[in-house]
C-alpha positions, 0 to 999 in steps of 0.5 A: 351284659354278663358274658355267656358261658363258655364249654368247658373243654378241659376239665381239670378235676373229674372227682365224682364224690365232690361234683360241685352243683352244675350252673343250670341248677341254679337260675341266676338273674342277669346281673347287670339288670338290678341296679346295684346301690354301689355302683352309680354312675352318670348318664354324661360319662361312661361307666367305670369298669366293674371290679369283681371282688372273688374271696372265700366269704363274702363280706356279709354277717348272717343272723337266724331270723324267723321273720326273714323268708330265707330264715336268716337276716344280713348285714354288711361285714365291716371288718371284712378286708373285701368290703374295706377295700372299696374306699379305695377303687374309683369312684362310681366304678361297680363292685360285686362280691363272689364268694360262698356264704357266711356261717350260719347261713351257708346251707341256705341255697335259694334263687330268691336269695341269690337275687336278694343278697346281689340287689341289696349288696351287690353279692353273689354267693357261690353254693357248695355241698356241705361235705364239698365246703368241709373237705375244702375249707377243714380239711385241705386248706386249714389243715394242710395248706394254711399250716405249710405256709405258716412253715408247719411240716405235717410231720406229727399230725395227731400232735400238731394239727397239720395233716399230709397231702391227702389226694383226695383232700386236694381234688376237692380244694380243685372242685370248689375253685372249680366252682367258684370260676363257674360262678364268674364264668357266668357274669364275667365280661373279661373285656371290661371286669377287672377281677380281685382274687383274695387268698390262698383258699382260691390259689387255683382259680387263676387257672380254671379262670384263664382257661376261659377267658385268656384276656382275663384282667386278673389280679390275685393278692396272698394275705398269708405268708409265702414260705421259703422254698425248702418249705414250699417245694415239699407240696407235692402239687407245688407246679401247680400252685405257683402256674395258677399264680403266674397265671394271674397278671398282678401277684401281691403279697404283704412283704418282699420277703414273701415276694422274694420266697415267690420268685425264689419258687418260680427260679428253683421250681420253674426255671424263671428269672424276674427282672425290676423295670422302672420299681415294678418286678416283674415275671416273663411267662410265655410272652406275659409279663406278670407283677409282683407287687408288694405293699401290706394292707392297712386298716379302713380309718373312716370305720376305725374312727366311727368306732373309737369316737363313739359315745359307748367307747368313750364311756368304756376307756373311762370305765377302764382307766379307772378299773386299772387305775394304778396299774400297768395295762398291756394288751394282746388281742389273738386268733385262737391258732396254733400261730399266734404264741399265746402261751410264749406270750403267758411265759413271758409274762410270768417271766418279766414278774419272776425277774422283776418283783417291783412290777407284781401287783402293777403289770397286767396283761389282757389278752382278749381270745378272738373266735377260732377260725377253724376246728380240730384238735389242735385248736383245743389244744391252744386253748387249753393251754392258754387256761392252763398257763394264765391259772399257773401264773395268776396262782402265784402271781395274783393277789385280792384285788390284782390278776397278773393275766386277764384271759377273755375268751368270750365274744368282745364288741368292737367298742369294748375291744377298741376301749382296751386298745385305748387303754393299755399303754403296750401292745403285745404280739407274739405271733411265731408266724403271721401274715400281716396282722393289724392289730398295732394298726389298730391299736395306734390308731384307737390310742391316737382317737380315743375320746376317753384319753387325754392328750397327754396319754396319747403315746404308745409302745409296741412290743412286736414279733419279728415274725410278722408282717407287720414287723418291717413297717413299723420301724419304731415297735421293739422286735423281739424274737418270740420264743425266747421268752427271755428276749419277750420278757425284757422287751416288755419291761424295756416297754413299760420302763421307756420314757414318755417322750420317747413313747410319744415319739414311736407314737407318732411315728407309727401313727403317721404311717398307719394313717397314711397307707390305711386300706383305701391307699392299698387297694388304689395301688393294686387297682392302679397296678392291676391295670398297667399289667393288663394294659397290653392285653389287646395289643397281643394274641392269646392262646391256651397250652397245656392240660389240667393245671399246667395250662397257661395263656402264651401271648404274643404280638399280632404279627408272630406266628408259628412258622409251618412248612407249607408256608416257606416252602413256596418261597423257598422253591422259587428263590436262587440263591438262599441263606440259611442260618442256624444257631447250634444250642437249643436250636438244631440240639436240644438245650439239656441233652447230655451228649452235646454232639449233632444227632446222626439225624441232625447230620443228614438233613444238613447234607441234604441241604448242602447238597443243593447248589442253591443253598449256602448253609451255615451253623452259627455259635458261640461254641469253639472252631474245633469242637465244631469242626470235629462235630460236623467233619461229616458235612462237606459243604456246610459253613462254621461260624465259631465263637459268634463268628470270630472264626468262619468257614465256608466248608469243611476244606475252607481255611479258618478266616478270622473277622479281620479284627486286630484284637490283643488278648492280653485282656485275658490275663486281667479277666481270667484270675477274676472268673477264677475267683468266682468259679471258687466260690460258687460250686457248680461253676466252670470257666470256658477259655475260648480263643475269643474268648472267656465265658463263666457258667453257672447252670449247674450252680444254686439258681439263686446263688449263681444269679447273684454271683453272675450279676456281681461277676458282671459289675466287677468284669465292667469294672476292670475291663473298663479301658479294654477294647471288650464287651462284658455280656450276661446270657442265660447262665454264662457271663461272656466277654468278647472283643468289640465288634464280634457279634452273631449280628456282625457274622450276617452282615459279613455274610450277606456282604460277600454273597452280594460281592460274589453276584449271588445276593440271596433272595431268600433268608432263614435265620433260626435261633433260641437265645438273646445271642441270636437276635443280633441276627434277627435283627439284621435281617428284619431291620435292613436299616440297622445292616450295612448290607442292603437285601434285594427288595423281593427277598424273602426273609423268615427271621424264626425263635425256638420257643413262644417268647418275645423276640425281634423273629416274626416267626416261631417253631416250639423245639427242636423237634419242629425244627429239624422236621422244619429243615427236613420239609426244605430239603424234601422240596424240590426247587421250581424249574423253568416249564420245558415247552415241547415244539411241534415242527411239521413240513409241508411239502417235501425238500 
């Protein structure tokens, strides 16, 4: 049953000129009420979750028909990624597609065609205005954002067809994602639906999407390229793209180096690191793990196949192979955009025949022009230099009876184009920048399955941009760097002068591995894989923060919660004798604050604290005895422990007491000349020579860098240190090494010791802290089994993080704000004193 609509609260777009049409004025049908022919299912077994397939278009062609009452007749798109990928999906499981209208057909809004269009192919179309669709499609997303992924700056607009970041352009691009989550907010059942975004049309649905429905299963796959982050940070909204992307639980993209610029983004832009459990990379984003998965897209080999093998194809290559008979056929089959380098792949021809007389007359380069996607200058620009150069090069070239380039820009049936990838022994692809790319899927495959060819002609070369998608997983192509046009030209002799058993063996290659990760094999993964990254969505507690598109969904476990004042202060009033444990970083100072020192705030509540015979009060850090001690000389009373409790104080006149340990330092002369090395060599680090001690940072360093130079830095410490009684540790950009048996776990555990020793075991404990240094305290107070020391069993224990993240606290406060007005409500409450009862004695009588 389709979910109802829920208030939309925040709206994250208020543009009135582009107010996309509001769901009460269209009625939409109840979705589950019509039977949808792909989606049987057995009355014996419950029903597969429904996959809700969100993409720019649906995948449906529209063509005028009278006869039709919505004036227009439909038919599936076969060739469309969104369709194909339903091979893949389990079996009997229901797919709807969402997306708006194909041309011609885009302006045909109706009810009635609505529920048409969702009865008979299972698609639900998303209405925009016109001018809406426009200033989306035309104007944000082909000529701002699709250049600036394909790494085209809107440095020269009027020459390059790229335009600068138009505000206005953006809100519309907002208000149409904004659309097209009103649409799923209608038939959405967040609890069951598994919903498949596509592309960067709709980078921003993630978001309105998770503000709706926070355990939405939502998984979101790029098909273009993600650029490097120097190219990608230029966007001046690039926080909120790369939230709405994190706000979905699968990311997928073609390549790792798609991936690898992603996650470069989220450390450079977001401060976030990723980690690899088990071949899966994943992205902690308050408390949500989010994948990133790669894996290209291959072809719908049941579709291909029906094509090469039918009757018409067949007819086609034999007609071919005889028109060329004699010849040297190279085919290329492009998109009209700036992108593909079809007049770098016209020079490279003209170049192989100037520096290669024997092949004019043999070579001939087909290249079939495919329909421009968008409009605009730019487009006719491509196109008329393609004319421009194909005219030069067949003017010199070209003889009666031999045309050396073969320019078809009209429109190819899907026959005919699969009977010229049948018959060309080179594909060529020279796109400067390209997503994926299939045509060398397609191209092998229809040289492998062609009726018309015999066996022996069942081989083939591909003469493959390094700038593609495709390029890594087809190992056997010649890779060629594109805009040299000498490096095409001798890749496309190399191709038509290799021998043909080493044809064959590419060949095989190519084709083993495209039939094999063809589009069903891709879209069972990232199903599979979407579902592992939702598995825990119920196991935790879901809640929004933030406004526009910076909201996010934290989650976390059922028992975490925030700790508030009127919730410990009870315990605190009735307890004797209490333990209070704050580290000092990101807890009681806040992390990226310049001036280091304790604020004069900071200061009194301590006091206060202190103050209270009850309380024992300790600061525990792995900062230095001295530079804390000088810090909080002002508190009398309060307790040290310096470089994660290898020197301890009990107040400010207390002696230093070392752990007890008989630790040699004589480590540190192997350890020291090692940092130096990477200190050298990474700008931006320092080395911190404690007594304990020796710690490297690299927070002022290049993210990227410095967490690569740390990670080597950690092996090679291990290595060394191997035979020395030290732990080599990686915190948040430090890499530390310390004696054995020096933890912050181990200063608690020393602590409560000596309290229960001296008769005051404490009956309330407060342990807050930030980091993974910390949960060795959260530990040993949350689990008394793991602590030498055993608590009374009527102890109250509050274990707090700073920050809504997993951690071993049970509870949370959001900064060190919350935590000083945390430590200030303590101080500010009084402790429960036993009730005085008045006697009233009276004397009868007289003495």
């Amino acid at each position: 049953m389709p979910s109802l609509s829920c208030h939309n609260l925040l709206d994250l777009v208020a543009a009135a000129d582009d107010a996309a049409p509001s769901p009460a004025s269209l009625r939409l049908p109840r979705v589950m009420s019509a039977a949808s022919p792909a989606s049987p299912t057995s009355p014996s077994t419950p029903a597969p979750a429904r996959r809700v397939v969100v993409s720019h278009r649906l995948p449906l062609r529209a063509a005028a028909d009278a006869a039709s009452p919505f004036g227009f007749s439909f038919t599936v798109d076969s060739d469309a990624v969104a369709y194909q990928l339903r091979s893949g999906l389990p079996p009997g499981a229901p797919v709807l597609h969402i997306g708006t209208l194909p041309p011609p057909a885009t302006e045909a809004a109706s009810d009635e065609l609505c529920n048409y269009l969702l009865v008979n192919f299972s698609c639900l179309p998303v209405y925009l205005p016109a001018d809406l669709h426009r200033r989306f499609y035309h104007g944000f997303c082909k000529h701002y954002l699709w250049p600036l992924l394909h790494y085209l700056l809107p440095l020269t607009p009027s020459s390059l067809g790229g335009l600068p970041f138009d505000r206005a352009l953006y809100h519309s691009f907002l208000s149409a994602n904004r659309a097209f989550a009103d649409r799923l907010t209608e038939v959405l059942s967040p609890d069951d639906d598994l919903v498949w975004i596509h592309d960067y049309h709709l980078l921003a649905l993630p978001t309105f999407l998770r503000k709706r429905f926070p355990r939405a299963k939502v998984g979101f796959f790029l098909h273009s390229p993600f650029p490097s982050s120097e190219i990608f940070r230029t966007i001046p909204v690039r926080e909120d793209l790369l939230r709405a992307l994190l706000n979905a639980d699968l990311v997928g993209f073609h390549t790792f180096d798609y991936a690898r610029h992603f996650l470069s983004a989220c450390s450079r832009l977001l401060g976030l690191d990723y980690q690899s459990k088990r071949g899966y990379i994943g992205i902690e984003y308050y408390g949500r793990t989010v994948t990133v998965k790669i894996l290209p897209v291959g072809i719908d080999m049941g579709q291909l196949r029906s094509v090469v093998s039918a009757p018409e194809t067949g007819d086609l290559v034999r007609r071919l192979t005889e028109s060329y008979k004699g010849r040297r056929l190279m085919v290329g089959v492009d998109d009209v955009d700036l992108f593909k380098g079809i007049g770098l792949k016209f020079l490279a021809m003209e170049q192989l025949l100037v520096e290669h007389p024997e092949l004019r007359g043999r070579a001939v380069l087909v290249q079939i022009a495919n329909p421009a996607r968008s409009e605009g200058r730019d487009i006719q620009e491509v196109q008329g230099e393609a004319r421009a150069i194909s005219a030069r090069v067949n003017a010199r070239f070209g003889t009666p009876g031999y045309t050396p380039i073969v320019l078809i820009d009209r429109g190819v049936s899907v026959h005919e184009k699969a009977a010229y990838y049948a018959a060309a022994e080179c594909c060529v692809v020279s796109a400067v920048r390209d997503g994926l790319n299939r045509i060398p899927y397609i191209y092998t495959v229809c040289r492998q399955e062609s009726t018309g060819l015999d066996d022996a002609a069942k081989r083939s070369v591909i003469v493959l941009s390094e700038f593609v998608g495709c390029s890594p997983s087809l190992s056997g192509a010649i890779r060629v760097n594109p805009w040299s046009v000498e490096s095409m030209a001798e890749a496309m002799n190399a191709a038509l002068r290799m021998p043909e058993p080493e044809q064959r063996l590419r060949h095989e290659k190519h084709y083993k591995y495209v039939s094999t990760h063809d589009v069903a094999y891709w879209a069972k993964s990232f199903d599979q894989d979407l579902q592992r990254a939702c598995k825990d969505h119920f196991s935790r507690r879901h809640w929004g923060i933030g406004f526009g598109m910076s909201f996010k969904v934290v989650a976390l476990g059922p028992n975490f919660r925030r700790l508030s004042v009127d919730h410990i202060v009870p315990s605190y009033r009735k307890s004797d004798n209490r333990l209070i444990l704050l580290d000092y970083d990101g807890t009681v100072t806040p992390e990226g604050s310049i001036d280091k020192a304790p604020s004069n705030e900071v200061i009194s509540v301590l006091n206060r604290l202190c103050e209270d015979p009850k309380n024992t009060v300790f600061i525990v850090s792995g900062r230095g005895k001295d530079e804390l001690g000088r810090w909080f000389a002002p508190c009398e009373k309060l307790g040290i422990a310096a470089e994660h409790g290898y020197f301890t104080r009990w107040s400010r006149d207390s002696a230093w007491e070392t752990c007890g340990l008989a630790v040699d330092f004589d480590w540190k002369k192997t350890a020291e000349p090692v940092m130096r090395l990477y200190k050298e060599a990474t700008d931006g680090s320092t080395i911190e020579d404690k007594e304990s001690a020796l710690v490297w940072h690299h927070d002022e360093a290049d993210p990227d860098f410095g967490s690569c130079q740390a990670k080597e830095l950690l092996d090679h410490l291990e290595n060394v240190l191997a035979n020395e009684p030290v732990v080599v540790k990686r915190g948040q950009h430090i890499v530390e090494v310390n004696p054995q048996g020096i933890s912050k776990g181990v200063v608690v555990d020393n602590l409560l010791s000596s309290m229960v020793s001296r008769g005051k075991a404490p009956d309330f404990v407060l342990c807050i802290g930030d980091d993974r240094s910390d949960e060795d305290m959260f530990e040993s107070i949350v689990c008394p089994s793991n602590s030498s020391v055993k608590l009374p069993a009527s102890s109250e224990v509050f274990a707090c993080t700073v920050g809504k993240k997993p951690s071993m606290a049970k509870y949370y406060l959001d900064d060190t704000v919350d935590v000083i007005k945390m430590l200030q409500g303590l101080a500010n409450a009084p402790s429960q004193r036993p009730r005085q009862v008045q006697l009233r004695v009276s004397f009868e009588g007289s003495l």
